[in-house]
HTML snippet that shows the backbone in 3Dmol.js (N, CA, C, O; Angstrom):
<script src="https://3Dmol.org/build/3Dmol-min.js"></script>
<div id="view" style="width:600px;height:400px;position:relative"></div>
<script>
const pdb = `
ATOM      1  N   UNK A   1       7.968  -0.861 -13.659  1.00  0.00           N
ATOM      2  CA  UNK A   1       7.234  -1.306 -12.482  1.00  0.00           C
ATOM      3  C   UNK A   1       6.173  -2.298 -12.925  1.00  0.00           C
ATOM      4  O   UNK A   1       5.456  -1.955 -13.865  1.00  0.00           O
ATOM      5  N   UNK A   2       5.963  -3.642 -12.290  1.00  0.00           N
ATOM      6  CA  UNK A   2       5.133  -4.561 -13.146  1.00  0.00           C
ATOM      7  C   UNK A   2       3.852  -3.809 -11.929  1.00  0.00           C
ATOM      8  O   UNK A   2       3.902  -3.480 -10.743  1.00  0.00           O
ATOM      9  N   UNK A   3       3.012  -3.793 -12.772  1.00  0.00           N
ATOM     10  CA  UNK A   3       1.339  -3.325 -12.190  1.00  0.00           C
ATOM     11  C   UNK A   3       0.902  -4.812 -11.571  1.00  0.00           C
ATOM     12  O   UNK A   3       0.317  -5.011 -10.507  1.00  0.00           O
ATOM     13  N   UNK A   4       1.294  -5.666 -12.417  1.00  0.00           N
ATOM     14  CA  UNK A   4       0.715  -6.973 -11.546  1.00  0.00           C
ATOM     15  C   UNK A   4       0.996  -7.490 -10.075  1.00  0.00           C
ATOM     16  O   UNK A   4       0.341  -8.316  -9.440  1.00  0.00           O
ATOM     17  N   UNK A   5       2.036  -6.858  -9.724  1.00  0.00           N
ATOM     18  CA  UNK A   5       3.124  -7.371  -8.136  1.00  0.00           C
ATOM     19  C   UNK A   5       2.173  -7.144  -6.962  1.00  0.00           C
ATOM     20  O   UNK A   5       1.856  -5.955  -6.904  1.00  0.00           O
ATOM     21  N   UNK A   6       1.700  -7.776  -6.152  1.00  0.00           N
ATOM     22  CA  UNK A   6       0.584  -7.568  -4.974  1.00  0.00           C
ATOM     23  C   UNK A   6       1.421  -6.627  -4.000  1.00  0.00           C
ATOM     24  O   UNK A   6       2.610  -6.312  -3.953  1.00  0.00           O
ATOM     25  N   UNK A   7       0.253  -6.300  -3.211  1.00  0.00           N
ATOM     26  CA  UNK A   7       0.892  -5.031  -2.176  1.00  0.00           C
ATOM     27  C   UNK A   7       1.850  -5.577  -1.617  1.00  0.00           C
ATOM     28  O   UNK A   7       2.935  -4.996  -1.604  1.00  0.00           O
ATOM     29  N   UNK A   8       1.715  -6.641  -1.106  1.00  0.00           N
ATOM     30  CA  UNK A   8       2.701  -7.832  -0.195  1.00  0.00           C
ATOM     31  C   UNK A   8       3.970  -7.672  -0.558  1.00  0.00           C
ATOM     32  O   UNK A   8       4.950  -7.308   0.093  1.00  0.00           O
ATOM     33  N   UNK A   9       3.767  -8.170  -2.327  1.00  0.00           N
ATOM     34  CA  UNK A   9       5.109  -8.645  -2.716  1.00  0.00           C
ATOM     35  C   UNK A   9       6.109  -7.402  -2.573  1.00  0.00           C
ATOM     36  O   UNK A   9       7.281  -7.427  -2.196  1.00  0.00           O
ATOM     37  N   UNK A  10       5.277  -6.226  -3.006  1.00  0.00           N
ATOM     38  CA  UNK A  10       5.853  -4.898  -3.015  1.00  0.00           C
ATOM     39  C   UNK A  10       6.839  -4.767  -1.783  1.00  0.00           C
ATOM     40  O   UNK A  10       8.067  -4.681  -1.777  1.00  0.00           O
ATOM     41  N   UNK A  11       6.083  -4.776  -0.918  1.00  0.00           N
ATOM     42  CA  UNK A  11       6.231  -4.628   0.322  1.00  0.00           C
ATOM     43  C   UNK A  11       7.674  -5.285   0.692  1.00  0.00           C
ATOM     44  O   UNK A  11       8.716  -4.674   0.929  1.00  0.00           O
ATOM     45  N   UNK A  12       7.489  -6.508   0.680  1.00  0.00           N
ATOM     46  CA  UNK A  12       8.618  -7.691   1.137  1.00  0.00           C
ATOM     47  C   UNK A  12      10.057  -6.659   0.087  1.00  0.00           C
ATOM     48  O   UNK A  12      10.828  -5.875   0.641  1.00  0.00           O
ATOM     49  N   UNK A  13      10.068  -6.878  -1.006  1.00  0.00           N
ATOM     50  CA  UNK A  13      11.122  -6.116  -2.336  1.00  0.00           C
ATOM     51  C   UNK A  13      11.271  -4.899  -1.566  1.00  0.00           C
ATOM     52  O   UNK A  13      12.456  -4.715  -1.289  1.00  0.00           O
ATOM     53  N   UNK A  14      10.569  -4.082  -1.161  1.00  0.00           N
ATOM     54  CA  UNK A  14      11.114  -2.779  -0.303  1.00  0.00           C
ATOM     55  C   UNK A  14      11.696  -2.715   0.765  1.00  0.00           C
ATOM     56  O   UNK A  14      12.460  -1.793   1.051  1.00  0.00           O
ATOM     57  N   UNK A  15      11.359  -3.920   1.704  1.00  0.00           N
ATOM     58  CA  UNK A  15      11.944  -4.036   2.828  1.00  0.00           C
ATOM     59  C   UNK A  15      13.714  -4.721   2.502  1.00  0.00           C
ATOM     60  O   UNK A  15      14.789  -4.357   2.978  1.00  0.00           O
ATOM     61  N   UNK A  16      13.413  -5.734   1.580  1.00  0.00           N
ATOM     62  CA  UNK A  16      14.435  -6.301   1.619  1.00  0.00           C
ATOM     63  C   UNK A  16      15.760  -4.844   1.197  1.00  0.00           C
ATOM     64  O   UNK A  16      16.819  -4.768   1.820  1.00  0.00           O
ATOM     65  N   UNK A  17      15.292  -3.632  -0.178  1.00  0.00           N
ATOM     66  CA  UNK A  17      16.364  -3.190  -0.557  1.00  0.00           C
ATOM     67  C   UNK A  17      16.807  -2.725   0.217  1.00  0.00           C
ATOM     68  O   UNK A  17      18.035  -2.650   0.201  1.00  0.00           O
ATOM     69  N   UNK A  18      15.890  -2.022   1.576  1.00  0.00           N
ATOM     70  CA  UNK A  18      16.296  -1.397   2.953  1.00  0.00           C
ATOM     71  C   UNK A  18      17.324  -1.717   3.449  1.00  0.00           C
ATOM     72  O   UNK A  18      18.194  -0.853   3.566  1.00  0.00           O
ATOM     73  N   UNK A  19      17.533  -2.845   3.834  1.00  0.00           N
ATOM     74  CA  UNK A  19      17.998  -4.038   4.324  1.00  0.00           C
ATOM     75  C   UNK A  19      19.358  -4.128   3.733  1.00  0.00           C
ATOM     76  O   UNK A  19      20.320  -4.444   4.433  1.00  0.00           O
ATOM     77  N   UNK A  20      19.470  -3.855   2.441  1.00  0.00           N
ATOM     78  CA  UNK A  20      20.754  -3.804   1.300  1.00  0.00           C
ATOM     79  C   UNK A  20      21.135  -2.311   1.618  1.00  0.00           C
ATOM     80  O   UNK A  20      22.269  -1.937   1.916  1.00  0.00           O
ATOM     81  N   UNK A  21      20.369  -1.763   1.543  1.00  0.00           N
ATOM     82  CA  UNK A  21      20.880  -0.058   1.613  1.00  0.00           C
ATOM     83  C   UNK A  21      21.467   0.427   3.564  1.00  0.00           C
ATOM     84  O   UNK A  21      22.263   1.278   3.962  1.00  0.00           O
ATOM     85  N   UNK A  22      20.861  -0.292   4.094  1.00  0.00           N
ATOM     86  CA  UNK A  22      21.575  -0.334   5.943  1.00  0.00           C
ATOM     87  C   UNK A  22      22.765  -0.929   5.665  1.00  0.00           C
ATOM     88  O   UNK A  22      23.798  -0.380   6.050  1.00  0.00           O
ATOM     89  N   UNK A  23      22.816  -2.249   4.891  1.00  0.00           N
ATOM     90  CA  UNK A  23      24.061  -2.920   5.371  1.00  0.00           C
ATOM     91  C   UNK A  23      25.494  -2.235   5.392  1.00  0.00           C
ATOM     92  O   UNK A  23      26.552  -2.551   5.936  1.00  0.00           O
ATOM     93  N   UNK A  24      25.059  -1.032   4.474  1.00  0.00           N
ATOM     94  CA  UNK A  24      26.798  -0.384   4.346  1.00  0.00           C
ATOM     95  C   UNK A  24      27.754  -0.636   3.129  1.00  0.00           C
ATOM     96  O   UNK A  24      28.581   0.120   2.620  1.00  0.00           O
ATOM     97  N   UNK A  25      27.235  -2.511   2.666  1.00  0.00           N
ATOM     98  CA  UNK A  25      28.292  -2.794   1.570  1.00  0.00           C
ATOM     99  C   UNK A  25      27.297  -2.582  -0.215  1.00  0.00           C
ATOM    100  O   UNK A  25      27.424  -3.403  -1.123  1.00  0.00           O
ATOM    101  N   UNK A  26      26.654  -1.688  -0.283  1.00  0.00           N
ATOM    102  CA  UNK A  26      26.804  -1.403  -1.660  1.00  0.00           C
ATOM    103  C   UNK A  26      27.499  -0.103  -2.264  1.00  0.00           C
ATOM    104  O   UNK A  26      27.987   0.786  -1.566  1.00  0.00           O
ATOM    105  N   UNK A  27      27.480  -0.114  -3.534  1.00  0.00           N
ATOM    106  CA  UNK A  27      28.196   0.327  -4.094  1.00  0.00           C
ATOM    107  C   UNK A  27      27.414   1.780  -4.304  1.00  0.00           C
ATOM    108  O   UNK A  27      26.214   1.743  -4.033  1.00  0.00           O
ATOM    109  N   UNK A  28      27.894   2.926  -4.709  1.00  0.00           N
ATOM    110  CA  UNK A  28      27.068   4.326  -4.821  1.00  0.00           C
ATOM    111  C   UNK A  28      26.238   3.752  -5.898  1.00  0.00           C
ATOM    112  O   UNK A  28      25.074   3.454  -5.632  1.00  0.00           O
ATOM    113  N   UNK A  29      26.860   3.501  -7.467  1.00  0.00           N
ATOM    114  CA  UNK A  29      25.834   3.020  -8.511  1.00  0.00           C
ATOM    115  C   UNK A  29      24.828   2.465  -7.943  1.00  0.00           C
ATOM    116  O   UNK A  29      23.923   3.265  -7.704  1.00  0.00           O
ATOM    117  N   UNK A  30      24.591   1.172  -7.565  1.00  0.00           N
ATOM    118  CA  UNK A  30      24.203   0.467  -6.568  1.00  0.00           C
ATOM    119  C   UNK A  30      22.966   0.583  -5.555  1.00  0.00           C
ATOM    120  O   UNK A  30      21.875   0.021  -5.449  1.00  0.00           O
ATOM    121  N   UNK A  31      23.647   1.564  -4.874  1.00  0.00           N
ATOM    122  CA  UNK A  31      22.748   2.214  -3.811  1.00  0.00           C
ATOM    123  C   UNK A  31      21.805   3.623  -5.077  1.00  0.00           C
ATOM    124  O   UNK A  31      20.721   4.148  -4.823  1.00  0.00           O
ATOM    125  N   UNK A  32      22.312   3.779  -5.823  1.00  0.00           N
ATOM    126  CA  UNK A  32      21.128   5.266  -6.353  1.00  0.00           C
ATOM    127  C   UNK A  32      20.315   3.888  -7.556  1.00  0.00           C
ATOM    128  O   UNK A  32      19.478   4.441  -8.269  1.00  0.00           O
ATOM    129  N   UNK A  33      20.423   2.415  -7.840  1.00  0.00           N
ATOM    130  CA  UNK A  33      19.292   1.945  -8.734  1.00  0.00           C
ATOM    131  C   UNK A  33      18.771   1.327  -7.342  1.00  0.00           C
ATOM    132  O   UNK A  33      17.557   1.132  -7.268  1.00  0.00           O
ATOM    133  N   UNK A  34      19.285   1.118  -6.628  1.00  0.00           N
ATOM    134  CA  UNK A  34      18.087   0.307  -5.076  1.00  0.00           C
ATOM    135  C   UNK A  34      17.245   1.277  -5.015  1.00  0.00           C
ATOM    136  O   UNK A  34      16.047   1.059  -5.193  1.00  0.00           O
ATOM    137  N   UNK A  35      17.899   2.982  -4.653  1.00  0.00           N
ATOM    138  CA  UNK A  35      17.051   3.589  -4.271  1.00  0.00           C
ATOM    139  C   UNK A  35      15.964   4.098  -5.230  1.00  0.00           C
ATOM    140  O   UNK A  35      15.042   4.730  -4.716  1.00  0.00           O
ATOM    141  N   UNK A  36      15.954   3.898  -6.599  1.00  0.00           N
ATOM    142  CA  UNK A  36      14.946   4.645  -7.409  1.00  0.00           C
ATOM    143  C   UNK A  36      14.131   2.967  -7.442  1.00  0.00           C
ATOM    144  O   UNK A  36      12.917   3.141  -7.337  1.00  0.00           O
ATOM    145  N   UNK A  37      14.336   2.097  -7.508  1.00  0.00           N
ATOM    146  CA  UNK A  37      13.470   0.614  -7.769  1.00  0.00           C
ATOM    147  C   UNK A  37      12.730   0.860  -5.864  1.00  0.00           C
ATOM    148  O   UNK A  37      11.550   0.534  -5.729  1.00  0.00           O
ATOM    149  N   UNK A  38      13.380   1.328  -4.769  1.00  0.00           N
ATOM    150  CA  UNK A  38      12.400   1.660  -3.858  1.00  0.00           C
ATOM    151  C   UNK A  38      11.124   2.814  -3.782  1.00  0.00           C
ATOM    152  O   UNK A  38      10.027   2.925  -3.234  1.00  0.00           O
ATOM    153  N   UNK A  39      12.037   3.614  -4.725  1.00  0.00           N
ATOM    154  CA  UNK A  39      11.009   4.579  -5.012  1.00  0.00           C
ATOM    155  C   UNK A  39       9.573   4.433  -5.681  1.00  0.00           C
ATOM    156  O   UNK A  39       8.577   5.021  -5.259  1.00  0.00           O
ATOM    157  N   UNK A  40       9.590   3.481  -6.899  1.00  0.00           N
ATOM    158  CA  UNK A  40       8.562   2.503  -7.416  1.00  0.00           C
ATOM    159  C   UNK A  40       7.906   1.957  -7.096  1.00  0.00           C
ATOM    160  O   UNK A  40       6.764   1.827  -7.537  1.00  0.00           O
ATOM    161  N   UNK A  41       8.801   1.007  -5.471  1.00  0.00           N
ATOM    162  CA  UNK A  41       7.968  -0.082  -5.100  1.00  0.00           C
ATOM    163  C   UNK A  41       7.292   0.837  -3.892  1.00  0.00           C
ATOM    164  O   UNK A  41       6.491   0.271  -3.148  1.00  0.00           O
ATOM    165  N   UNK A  42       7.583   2.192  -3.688  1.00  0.00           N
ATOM    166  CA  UNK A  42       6.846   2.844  -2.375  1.00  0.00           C
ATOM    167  C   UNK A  42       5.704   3.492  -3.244  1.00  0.00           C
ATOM    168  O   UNK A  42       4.625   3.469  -2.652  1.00  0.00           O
ATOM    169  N   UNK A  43       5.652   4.150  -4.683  1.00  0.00           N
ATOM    170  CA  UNK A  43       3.934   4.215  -4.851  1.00  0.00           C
ATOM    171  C   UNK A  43       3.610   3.370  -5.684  1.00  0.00           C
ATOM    172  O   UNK A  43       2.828   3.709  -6.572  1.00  0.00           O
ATOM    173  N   UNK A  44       4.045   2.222  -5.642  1.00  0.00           N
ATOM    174  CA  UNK A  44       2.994   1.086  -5.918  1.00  0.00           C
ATOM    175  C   UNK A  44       1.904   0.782  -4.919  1.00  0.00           C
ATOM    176  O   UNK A  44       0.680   0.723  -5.036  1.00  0.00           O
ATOM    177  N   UNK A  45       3.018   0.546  -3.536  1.00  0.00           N
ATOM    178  CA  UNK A  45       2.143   0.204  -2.576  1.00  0.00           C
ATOM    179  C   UNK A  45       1.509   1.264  -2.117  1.00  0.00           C
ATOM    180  O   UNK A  45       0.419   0.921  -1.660  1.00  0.00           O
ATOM    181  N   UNK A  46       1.721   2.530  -2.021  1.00  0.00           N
ATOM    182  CA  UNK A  46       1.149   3.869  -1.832  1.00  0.00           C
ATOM    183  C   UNK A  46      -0.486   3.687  -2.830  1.00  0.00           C
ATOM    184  O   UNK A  46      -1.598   3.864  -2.332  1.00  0.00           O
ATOM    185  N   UNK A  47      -0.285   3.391  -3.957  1.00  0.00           N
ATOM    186  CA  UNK A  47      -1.558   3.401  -4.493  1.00  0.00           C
ATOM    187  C   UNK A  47      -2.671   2.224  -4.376  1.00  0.00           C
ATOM    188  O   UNK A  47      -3.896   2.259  -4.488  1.00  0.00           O
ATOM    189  N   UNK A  48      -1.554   0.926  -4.044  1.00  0.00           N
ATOM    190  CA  UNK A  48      -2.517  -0.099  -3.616  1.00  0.00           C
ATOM    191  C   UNK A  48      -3.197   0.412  -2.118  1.00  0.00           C
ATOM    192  O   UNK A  48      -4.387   0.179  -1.911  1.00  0.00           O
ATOM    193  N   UNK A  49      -2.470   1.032  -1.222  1.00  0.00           N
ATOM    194  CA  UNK A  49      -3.190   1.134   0.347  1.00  0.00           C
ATOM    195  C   UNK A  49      -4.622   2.292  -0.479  1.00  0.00           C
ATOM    196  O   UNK A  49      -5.774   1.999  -0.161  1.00  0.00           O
ATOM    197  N   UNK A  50      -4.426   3.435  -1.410  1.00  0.00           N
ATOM    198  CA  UNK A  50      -5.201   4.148  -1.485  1.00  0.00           C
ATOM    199  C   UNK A  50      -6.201   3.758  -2.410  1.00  0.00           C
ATOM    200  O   UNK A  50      -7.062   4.626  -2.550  1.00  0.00           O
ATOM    201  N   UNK A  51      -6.387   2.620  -3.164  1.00  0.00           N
ATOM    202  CA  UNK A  51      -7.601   1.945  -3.271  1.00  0.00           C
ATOM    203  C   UNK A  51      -8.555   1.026  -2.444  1.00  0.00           C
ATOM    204  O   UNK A  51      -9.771   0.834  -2.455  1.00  0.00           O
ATOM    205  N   UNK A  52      -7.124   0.361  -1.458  1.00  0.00           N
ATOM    206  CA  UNK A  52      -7.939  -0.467  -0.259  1.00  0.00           C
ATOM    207  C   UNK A  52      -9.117   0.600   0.076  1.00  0.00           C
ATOM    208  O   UNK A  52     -10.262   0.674  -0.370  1.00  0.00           O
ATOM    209  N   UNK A  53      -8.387   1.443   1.070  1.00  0.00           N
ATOM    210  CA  UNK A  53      -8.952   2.878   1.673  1.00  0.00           C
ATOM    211  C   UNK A  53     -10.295   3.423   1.091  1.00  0.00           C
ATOM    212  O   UNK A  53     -11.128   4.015   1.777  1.00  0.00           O
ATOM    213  N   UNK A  54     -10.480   3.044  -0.852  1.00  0.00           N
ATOM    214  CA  UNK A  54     -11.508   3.923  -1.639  1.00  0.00           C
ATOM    215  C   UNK A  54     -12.717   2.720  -1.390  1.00  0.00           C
ATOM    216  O   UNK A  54     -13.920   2.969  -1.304  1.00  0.00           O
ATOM    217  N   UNK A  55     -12.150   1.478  -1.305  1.00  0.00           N
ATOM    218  CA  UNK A  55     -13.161   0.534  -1.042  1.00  0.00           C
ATOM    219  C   UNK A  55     -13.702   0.228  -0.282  1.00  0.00           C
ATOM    220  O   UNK A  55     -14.830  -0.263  -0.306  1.00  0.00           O
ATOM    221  N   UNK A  56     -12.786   0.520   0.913  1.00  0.00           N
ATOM    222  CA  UNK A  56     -13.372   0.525   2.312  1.00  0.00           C
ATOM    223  C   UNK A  56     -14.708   1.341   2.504  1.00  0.00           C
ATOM    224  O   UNK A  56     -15.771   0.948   2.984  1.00  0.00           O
ATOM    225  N   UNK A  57     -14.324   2.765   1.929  1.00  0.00           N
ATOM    226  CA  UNK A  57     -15.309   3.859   2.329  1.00  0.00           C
ATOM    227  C   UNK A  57     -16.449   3.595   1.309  1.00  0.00           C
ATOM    228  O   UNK A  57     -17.528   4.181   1.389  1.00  0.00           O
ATOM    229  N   UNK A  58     -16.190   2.784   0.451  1.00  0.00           N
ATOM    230  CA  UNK A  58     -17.592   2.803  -0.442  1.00  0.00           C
ATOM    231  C   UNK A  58     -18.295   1.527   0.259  1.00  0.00           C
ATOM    232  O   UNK A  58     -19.519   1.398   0.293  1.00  0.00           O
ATOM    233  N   UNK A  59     -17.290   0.502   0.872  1.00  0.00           N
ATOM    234  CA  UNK A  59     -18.234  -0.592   1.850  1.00  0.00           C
ATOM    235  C   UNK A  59     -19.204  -0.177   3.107  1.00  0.00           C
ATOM    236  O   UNK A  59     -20.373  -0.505   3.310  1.00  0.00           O
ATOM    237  N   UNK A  60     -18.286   0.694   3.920  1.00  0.00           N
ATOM    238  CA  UNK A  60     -18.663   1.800   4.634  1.00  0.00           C
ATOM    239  C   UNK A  60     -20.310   2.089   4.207  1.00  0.00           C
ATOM    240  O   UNK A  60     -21.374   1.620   4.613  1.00  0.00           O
ATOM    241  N   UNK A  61     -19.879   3.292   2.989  1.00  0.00           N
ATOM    242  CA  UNK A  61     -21.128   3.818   2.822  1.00  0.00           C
ATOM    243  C   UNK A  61     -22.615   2.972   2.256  1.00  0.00           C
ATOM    244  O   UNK A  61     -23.725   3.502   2.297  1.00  0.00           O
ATOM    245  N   UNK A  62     -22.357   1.598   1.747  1.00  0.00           N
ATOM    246  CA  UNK A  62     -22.705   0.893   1.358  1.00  0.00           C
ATOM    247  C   UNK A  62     -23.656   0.154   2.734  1.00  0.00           C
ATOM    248  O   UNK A  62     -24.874  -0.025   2.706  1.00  0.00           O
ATOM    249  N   UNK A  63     -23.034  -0.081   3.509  1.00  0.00           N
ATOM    250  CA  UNK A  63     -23.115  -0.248   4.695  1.00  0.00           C
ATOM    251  C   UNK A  63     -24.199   0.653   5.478  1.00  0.00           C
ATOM    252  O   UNK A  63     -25.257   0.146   5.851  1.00  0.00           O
ATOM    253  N   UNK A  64     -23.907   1.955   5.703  1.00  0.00           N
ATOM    254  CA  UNK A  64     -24.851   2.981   5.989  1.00  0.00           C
ATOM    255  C   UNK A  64     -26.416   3.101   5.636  1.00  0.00           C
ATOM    256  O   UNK A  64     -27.476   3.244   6.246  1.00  0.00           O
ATOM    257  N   UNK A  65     -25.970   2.961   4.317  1.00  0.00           N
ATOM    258  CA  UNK A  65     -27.511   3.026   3.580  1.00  0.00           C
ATOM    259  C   UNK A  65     -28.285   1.531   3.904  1.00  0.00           C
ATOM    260  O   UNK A  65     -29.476   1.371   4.171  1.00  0.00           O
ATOM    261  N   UNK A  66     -27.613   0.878   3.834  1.00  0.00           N
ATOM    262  CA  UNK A  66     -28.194  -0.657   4.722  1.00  0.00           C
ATOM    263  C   UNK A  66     -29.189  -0.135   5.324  1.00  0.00           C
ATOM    264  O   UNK A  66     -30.312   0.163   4.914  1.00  0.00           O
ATOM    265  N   UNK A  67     -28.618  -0.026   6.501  1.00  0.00           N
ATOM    266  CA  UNK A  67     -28.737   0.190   7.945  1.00  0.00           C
ATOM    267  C   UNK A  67     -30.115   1.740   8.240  1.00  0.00           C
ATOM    268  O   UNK A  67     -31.100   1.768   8.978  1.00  0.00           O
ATOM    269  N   UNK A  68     -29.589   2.732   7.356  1.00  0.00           N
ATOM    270  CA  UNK A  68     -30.778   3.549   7.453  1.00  0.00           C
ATOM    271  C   UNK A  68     -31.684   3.531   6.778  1.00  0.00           C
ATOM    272  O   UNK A  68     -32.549   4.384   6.973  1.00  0.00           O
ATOM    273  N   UNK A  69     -31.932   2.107   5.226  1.00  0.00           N
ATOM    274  CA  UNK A  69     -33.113   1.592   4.644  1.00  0.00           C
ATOM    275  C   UNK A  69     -33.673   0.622   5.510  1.00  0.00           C
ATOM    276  O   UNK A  69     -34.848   0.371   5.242  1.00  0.00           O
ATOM    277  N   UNK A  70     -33.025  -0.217   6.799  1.00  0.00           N
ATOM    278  CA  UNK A  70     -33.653  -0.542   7.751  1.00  0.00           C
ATOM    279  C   UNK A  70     -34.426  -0.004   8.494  1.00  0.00           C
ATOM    280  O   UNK A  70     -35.555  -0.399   8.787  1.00  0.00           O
ATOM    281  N   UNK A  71     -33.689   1.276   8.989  1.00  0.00           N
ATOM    282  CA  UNK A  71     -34.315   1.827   9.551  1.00  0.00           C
ATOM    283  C   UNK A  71     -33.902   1.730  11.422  1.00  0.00           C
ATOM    284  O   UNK A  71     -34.407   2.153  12.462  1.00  0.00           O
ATOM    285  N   UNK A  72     -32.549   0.812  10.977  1.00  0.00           N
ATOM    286  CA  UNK A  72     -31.797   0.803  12.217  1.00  0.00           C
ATOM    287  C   UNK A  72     -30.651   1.836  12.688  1.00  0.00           C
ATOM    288  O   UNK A  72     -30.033   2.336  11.748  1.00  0.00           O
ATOM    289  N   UNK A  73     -30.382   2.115  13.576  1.00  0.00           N
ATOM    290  CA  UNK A  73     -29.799   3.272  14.097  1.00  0.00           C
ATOM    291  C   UNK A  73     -28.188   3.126  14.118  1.00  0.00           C
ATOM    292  O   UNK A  73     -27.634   2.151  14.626  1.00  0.00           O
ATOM    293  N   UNK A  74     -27.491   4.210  13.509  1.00  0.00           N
ATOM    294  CA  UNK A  74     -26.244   3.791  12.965  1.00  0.00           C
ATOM    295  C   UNK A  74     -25.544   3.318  14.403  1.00  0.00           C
ATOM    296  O   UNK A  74     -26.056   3.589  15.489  1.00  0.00           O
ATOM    297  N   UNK A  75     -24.561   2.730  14.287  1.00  0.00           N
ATOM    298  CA  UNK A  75     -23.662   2.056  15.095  1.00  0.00           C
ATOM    299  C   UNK A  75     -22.791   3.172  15.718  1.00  0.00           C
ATOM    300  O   UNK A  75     -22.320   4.026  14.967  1.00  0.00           O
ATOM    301  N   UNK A  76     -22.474   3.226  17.469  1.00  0.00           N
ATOM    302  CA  UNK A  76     -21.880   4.228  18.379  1.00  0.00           C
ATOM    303  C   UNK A  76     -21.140   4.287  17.983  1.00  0.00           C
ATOM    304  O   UNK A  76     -20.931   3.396  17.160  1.00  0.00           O
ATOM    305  N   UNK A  77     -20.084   5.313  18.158  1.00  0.00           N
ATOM    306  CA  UNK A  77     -18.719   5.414  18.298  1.00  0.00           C
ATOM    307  C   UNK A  77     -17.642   4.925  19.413  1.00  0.00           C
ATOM    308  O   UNK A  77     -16.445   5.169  19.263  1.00  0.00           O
TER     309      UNK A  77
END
`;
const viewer = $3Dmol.createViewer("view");
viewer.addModel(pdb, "pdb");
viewer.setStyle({}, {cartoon: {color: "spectrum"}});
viewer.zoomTo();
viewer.render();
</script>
């Protein structure tokens, strides 16, 4: 699995093997290396969404403390 491949690219390579694995015409060999190279490219991107997610919440909280060293009142729901 290259660590370097962006969530994107991941993404696009997973959709496409989908796409190979619906059509009907591969082969069993075939269809069980699509499906383990999907398996790869699903926690790649699985771990890229769960760092977005870790950054978010530290912008978030980052954010918070702003706002209550202002002394301004957190934002409604």
């Amino acid at each position: 699995m290259n660590d370097e491949m962006t969530f994107e690219q991941a993404r696009d390579e997973l959709e496409a093997i989908v796409r190979r694995l619906e059509d009907g015409h591969t082969s069993l060999d075939d269809a069980l290396k699509l499906w383990e190279r999907g398996e790869q490219l699903h926690e790649l991107c699985r771990a890229k969404l769960d760092q977005a997610e870790e950054r978010v919440a530290v912008l978030l909280a980052r954010m918070a403390e702003s706002r209550a060293d202002a002394g301004s009142p957190p934002p409604a729901d």
